[in-house]
C-alpha positions as CSV (number, residue, x, y, z in Angstrom):
1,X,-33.6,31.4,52.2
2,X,-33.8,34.2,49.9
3,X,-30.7,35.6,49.3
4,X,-30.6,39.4,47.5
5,X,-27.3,41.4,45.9
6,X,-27.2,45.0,45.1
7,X,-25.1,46.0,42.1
8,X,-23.7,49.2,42.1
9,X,-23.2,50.9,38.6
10,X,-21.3,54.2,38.0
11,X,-21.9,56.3,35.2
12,X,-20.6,59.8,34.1
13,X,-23.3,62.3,33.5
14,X,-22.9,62.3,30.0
15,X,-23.6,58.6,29.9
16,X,-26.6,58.7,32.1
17,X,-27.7,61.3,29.9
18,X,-27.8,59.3,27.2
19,X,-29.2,56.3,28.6
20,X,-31.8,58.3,29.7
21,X,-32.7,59.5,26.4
22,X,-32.6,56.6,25.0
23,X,-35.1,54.9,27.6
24,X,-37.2,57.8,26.7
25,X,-36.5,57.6,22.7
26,X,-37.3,53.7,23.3
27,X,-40.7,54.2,25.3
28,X,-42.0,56.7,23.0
29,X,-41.2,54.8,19.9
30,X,-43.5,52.2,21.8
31,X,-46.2,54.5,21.9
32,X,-45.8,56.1,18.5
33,X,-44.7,59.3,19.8
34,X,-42.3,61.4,17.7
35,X,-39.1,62.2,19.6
36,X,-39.3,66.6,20.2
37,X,-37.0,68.7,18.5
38,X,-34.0,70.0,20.6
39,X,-34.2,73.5,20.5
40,X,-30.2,74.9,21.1
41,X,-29.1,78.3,20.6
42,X,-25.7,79.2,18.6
43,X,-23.4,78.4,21.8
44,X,-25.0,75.2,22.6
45,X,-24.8,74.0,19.0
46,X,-21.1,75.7,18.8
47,X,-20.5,73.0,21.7
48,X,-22.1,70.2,20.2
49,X,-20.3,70.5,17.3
50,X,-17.1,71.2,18.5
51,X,-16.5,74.3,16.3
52,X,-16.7,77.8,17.5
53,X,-20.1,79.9,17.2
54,X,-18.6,82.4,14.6
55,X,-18.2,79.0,12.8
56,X,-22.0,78.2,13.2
57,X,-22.6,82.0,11.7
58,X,-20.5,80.6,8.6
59,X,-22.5,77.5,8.3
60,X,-26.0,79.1,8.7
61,X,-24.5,81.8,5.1
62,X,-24.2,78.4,3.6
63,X,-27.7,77.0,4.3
64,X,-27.5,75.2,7.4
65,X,-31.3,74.6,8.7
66,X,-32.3,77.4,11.4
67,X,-35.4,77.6,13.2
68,X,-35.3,81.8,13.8
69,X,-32.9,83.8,12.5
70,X,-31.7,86.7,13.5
71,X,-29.7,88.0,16.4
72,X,-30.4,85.0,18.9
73,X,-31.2,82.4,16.6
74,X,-32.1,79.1,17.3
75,X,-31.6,75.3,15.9
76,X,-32.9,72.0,15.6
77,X,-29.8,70.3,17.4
78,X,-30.4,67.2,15.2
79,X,-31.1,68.5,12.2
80,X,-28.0,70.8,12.4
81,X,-26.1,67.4,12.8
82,X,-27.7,65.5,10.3
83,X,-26.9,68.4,7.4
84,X,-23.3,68.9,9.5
85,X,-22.5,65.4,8.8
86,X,-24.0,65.4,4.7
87,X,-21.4,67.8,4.2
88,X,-18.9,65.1,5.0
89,X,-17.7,67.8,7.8
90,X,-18.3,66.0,10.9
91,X,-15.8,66.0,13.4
92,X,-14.4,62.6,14.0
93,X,-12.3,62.4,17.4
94,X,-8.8,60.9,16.1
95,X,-8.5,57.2,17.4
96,X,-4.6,58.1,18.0
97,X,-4.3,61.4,19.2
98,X,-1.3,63.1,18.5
99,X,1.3,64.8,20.3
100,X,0.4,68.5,21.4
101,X,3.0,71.0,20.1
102,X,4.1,74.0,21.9
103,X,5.3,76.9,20.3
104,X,8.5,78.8,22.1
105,X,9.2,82.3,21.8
106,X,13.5,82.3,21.8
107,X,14.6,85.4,23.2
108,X,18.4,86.1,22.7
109,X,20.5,88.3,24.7
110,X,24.1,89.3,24.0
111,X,26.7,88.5,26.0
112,X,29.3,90.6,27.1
113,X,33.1,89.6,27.7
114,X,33.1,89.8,31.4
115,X,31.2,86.6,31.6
């Protein structure tokens, strides 16, 4: 008697994502097939690296690799990361996040004698 299970796995997207690309990085590795460049403009690569895109304007006035410049350019995701992190400015999430702060405007009114 042959007797068959099912498993049943549940991934985010972002995880599938990346076991997805790393099938693909795996099976063209096999083959001897470069992995492809990923081409991002300033927005994705703003997201990526968790800064905001007048931040990737800074980095690009300090050398950062760009594949066009101009007023749409474009990146080399990876690359962009690679010389990111050689600067020793890679964002790190912190292990133990700290408390969110709030700031509070105080308003004060007077007070008058009748109350």
């Amino acid at each position: 008697m042959n007797v068959h299970s099912t498993s049943v796995v549940v991934l985010s997207p972002d995880e599938l994502r990346k076991l997805i690309v790393a099938a693909v990085e795996e099976a063209m590795a096999g083959a001897g097939v470069d992995r492809p460049r990923r081409i991002v403009t300033r927005e994705q690569l703003a997201y990526e690296m968790q800064i905001c895109s007048a931040s990737v304007g800074r980095l690009m006035s300090e050398g950062m690799p760009t594949l066009s410049p101009g007023r749409s350019p474009k990146f080399d995701a990876d690359a962009c990361l690679a010389w990111f992190a050689e600067r020793g400015q890679a964002r790190q999430r912190p292990t133990d996040p700290q408390p969110q702060t709030a700031c509070v405007r105080l308003i004060s009114r007077s007070r008058t004698a009748d109350h």
